[in-house]
Backbone as CSV, one residue per row, in Angstrom:
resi,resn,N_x,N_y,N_z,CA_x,CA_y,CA_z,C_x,C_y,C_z
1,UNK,174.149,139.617,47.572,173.209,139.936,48.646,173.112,138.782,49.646
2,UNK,173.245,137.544,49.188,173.283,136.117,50.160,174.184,136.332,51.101
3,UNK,175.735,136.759,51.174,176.366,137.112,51.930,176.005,137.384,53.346
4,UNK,175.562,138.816,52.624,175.260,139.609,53.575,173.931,139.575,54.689
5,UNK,173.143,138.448,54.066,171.887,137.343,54.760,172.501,136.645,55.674
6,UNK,173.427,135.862,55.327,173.863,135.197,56.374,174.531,135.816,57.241
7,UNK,175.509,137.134,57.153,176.108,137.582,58.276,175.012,137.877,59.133
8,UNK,173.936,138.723,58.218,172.741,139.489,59.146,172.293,138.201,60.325
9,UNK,172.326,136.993,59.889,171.382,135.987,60.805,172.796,135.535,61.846
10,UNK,174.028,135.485,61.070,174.727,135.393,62.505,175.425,136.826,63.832
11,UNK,174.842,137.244,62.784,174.816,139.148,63.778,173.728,138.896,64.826
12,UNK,172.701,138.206,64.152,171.478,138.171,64.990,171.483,136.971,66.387
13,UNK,172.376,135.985,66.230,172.720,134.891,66.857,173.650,135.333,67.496
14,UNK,174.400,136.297,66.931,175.306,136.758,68.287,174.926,137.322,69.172
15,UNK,173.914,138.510,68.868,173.055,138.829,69.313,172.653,138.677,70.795
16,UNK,171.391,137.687,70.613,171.214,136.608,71.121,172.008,135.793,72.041
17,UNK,173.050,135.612,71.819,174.016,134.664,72.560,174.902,135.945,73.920
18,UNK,174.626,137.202,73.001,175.128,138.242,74.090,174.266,138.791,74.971
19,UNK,173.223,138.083,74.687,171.894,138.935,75.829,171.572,138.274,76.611
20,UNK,171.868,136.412,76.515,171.671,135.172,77.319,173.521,135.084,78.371
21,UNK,174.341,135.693,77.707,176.027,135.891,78.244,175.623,136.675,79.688
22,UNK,174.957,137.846,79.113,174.447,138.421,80.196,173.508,138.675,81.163
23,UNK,172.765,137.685,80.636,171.524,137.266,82.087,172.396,136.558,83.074
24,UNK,173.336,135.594,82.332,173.766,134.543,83.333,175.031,135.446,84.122
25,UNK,175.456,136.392,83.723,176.681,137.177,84.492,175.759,138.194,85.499
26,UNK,174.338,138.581,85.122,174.174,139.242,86.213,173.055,137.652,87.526
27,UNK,172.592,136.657,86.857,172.521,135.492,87.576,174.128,135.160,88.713
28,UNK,175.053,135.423,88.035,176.163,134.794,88.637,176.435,136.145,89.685
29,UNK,175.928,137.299,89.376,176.727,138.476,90.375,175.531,138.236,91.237
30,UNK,174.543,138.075,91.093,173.468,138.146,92.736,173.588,136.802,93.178
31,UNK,173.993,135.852,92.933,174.555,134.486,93.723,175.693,134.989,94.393
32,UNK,176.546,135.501,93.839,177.754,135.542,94.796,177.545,136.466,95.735
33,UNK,176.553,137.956,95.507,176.264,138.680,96.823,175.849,137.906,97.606
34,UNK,174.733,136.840,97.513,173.864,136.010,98.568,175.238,135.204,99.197
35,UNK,175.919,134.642,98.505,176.787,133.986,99.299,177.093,134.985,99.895
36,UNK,178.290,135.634,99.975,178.910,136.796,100.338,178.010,137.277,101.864
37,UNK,177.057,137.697,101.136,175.968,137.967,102.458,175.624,137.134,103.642
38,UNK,175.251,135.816,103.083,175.716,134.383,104.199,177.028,134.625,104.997
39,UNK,177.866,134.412,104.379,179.058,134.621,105.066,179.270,135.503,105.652
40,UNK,178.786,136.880,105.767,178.848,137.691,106.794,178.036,137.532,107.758
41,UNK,176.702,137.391,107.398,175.982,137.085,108.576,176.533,135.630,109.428
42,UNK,177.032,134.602,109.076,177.725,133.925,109.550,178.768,134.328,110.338
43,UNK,179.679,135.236,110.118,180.720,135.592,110.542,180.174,136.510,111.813
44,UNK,178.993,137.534,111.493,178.863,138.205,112.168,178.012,137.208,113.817
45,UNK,177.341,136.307,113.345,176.425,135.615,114.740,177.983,135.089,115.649
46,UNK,179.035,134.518,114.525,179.841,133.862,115.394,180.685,135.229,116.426
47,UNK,180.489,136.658,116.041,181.653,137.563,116.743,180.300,137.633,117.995
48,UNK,178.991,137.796,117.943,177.560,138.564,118.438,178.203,136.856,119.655
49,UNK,177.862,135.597,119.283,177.835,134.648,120.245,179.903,134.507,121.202
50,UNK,180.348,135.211,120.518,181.896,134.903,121.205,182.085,136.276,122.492
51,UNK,181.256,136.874,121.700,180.783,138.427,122.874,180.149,138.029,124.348
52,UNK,178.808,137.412,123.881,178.301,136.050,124.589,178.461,135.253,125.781
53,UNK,179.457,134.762,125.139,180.348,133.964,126.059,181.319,134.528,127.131
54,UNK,181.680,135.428,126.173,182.607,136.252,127.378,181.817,137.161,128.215
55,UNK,180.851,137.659,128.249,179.840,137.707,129.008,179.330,136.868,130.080
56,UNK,179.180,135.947,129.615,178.395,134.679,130.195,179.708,134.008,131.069
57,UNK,180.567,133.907,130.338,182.068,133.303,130.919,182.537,134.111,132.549
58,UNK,182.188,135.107,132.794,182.388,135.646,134.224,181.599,135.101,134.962
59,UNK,180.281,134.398,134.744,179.509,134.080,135.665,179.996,132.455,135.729
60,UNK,179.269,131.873,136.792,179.789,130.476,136.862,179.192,129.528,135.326
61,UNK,179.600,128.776,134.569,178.571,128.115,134.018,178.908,126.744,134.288
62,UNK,178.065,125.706,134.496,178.165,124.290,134.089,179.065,123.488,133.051
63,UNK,179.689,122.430,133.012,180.799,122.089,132.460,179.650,121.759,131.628
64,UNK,178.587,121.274,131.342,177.834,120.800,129.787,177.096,121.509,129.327
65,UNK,177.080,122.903,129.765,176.933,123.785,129.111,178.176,124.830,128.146
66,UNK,179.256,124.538,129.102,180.759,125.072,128.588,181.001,123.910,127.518
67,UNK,180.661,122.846,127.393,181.093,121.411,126.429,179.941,121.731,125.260
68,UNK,178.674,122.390,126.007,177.784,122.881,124.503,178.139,123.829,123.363
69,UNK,178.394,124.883,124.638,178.644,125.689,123.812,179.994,126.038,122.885
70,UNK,181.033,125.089,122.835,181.962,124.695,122.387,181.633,123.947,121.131
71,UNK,180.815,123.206,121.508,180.158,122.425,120.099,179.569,122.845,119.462
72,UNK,179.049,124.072,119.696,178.135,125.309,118.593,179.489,125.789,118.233
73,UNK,180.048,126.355,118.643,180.880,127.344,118.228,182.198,125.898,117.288
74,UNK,181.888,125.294,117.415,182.951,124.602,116.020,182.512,124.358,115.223
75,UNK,180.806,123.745,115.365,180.156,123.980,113.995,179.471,124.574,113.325
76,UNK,179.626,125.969,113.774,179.459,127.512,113.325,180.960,127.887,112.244
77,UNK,182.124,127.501,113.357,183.088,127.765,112.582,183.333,126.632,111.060
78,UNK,183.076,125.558,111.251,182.807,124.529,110.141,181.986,124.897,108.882
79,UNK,180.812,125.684,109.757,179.740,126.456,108.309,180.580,127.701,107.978
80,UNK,181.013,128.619,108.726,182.016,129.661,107.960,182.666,129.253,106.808
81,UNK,183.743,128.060,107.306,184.350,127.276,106.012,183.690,126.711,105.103
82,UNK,182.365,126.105,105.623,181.766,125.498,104.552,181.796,126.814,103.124
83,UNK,180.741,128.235,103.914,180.217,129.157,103.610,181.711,130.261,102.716
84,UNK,182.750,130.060,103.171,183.943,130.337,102.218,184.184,129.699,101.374
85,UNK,184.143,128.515,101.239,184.126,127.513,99.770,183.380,127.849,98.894
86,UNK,181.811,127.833,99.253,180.971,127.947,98.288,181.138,129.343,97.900
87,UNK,181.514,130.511,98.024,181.760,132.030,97.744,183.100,131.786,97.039
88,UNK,183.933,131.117,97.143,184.828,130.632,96.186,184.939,130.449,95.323
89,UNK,183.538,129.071,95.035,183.473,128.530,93.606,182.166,129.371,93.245
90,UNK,181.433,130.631,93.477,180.684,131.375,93.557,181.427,132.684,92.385
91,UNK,182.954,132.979,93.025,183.642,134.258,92.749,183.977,133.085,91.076
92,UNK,184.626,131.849,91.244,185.086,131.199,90.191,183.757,131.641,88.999
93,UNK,182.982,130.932,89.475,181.393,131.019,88.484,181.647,132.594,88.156
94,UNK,181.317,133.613,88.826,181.268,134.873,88.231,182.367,135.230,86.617
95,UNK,183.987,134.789,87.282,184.683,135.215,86.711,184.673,134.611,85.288
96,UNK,184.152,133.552,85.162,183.740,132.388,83.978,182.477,133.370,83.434
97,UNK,181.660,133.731,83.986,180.382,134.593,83.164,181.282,136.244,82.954
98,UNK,181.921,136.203,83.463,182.402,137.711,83.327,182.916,137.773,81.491
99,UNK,184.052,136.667,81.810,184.281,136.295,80.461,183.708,135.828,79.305
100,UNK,182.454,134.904,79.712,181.971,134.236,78.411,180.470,135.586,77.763
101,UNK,180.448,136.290,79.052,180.097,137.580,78.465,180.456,138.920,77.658
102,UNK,181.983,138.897,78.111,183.105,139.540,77.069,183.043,139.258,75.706
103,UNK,183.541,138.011,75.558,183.437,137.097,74.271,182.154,137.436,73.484
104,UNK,181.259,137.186,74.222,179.583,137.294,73.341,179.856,139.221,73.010
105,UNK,180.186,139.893,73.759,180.152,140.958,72.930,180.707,141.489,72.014
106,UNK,182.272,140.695,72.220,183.521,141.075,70.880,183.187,140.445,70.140
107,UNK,182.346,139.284,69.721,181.794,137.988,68.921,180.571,139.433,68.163
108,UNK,180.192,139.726,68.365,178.735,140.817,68.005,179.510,142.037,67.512
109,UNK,180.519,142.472,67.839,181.009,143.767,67.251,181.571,143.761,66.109
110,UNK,182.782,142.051,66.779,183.287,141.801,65.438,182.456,141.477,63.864
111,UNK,181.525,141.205,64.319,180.384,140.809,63.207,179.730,141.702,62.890
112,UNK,179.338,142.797,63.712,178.954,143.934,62.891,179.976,145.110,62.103
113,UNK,180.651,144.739,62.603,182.524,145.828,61.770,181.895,144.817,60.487
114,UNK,182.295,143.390,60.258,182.208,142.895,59.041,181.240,142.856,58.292
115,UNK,180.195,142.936,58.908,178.746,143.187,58.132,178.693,144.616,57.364
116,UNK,179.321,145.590,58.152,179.460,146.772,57.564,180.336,147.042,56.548
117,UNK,181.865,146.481,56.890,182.294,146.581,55.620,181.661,145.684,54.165
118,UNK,181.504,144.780,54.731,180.841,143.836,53.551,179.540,144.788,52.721
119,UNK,178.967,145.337,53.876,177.657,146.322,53.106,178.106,147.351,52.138
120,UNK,179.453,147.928,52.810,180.129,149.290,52.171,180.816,148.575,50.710
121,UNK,181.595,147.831,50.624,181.950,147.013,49.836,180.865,146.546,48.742
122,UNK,179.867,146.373,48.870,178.174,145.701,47.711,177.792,147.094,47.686
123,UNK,177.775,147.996,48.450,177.081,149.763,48.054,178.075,150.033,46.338
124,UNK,179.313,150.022,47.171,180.780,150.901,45.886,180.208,150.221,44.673
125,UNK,180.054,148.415,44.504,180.054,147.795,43.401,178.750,147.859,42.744
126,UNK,177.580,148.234,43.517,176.303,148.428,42.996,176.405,149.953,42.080
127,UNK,177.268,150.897,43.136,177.193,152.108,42.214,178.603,152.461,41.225
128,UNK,179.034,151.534,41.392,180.339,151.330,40.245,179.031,150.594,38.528
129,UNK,178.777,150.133,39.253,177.955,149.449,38.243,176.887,150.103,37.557
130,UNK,176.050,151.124,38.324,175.284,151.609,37.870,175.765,153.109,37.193
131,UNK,177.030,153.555,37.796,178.173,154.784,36.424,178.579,153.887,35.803
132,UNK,178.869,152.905,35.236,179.496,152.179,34.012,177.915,152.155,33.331
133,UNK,176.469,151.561,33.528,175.334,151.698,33.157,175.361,153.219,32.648
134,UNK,175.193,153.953,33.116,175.032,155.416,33.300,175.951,156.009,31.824
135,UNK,177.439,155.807,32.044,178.316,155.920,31.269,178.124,155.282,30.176
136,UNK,177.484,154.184,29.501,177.102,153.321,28.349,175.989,154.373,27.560
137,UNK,175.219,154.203,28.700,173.702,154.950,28.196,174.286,156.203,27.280
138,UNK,175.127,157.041,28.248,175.232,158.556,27.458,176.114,158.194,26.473
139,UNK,177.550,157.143,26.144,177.937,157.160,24.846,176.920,156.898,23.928
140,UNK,176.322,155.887,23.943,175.367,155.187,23.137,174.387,156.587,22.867
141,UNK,173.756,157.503,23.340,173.255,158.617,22.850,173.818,159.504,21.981
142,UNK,175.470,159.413,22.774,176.167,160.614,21.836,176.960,159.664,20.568
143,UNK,176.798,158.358,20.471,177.074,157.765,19.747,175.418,157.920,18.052
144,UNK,174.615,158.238,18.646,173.300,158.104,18.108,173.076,159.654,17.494
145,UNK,173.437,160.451,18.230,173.345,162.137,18.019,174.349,162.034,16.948
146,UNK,175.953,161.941,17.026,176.520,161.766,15.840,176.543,161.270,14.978
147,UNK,176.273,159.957,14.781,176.045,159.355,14.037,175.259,159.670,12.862
């Protein structure tokens, strides 16, 4: 019966370890939408301000205003890149919880397949044991009747 105590407590730890696998994989999937989402809205102000310009670009503008707005628009494009990196190591993070959430569940199945056979296995020998009991009892009667 000890056996089968300890599988039960590491069934239960797997458990456990598969329900914390998966907080952090659905933690890791709404980080990467937010990135994801940054980056579009990023992407999208830079197409809304290049519209803008070409708008604005038919009319006369000032050379330090044409030198400004040049300097927005590179470090808009600088945060895009920034904002693609971090969705990068964002998609990396996911794919790392994707997996260490896999694991926690084949880790829990595999342990309950073995818990079960191990149970089915102590059932047979409990009732192997108790027809050999069973089987004693009735010779020993019909050993007593004849006798």
């Amino acid at each position: 019966m000890a056996p089968l105590k300890g599988l039960a407590l590491a069934l239960d730890l797997a458990d456990r370890q598969r329900l914390l696998a998966g907080k952090a994989l659905a933690q890791s999937q709404r980080a990467y939408s937010f990135s994801q989402s940054q980056l579009q809205q990023l992407q999208s102000y830079l197409g809304d301000s290049q519209s803008r310009s070409v708008r604005t670009g038919q009319t006369l503008v000032g050379g330090a205003v044409l030198q400004g707005h040049h300097q927005f628009m590179g470090r808009l494009r600088l945060a895009i890149g920034l904002q693609e990196g971090v969705l990068n190591d964002m998609q990396q993070q996911l794919a790392g919880a994707k997996k260490a959430s896999m694991a926690a569940e084949f880790r829990k199945a595999s342990l309950e397949r073995v818990l079960r056979r191990r149970a089915d296995v102590q059932a047979r020998a409990v009732a192997r044991q108790e027809q050999k009991q069973s089987d004693d009892f009735s010779s020993q009667r019909s050993a007593v009747r004849n006798g």
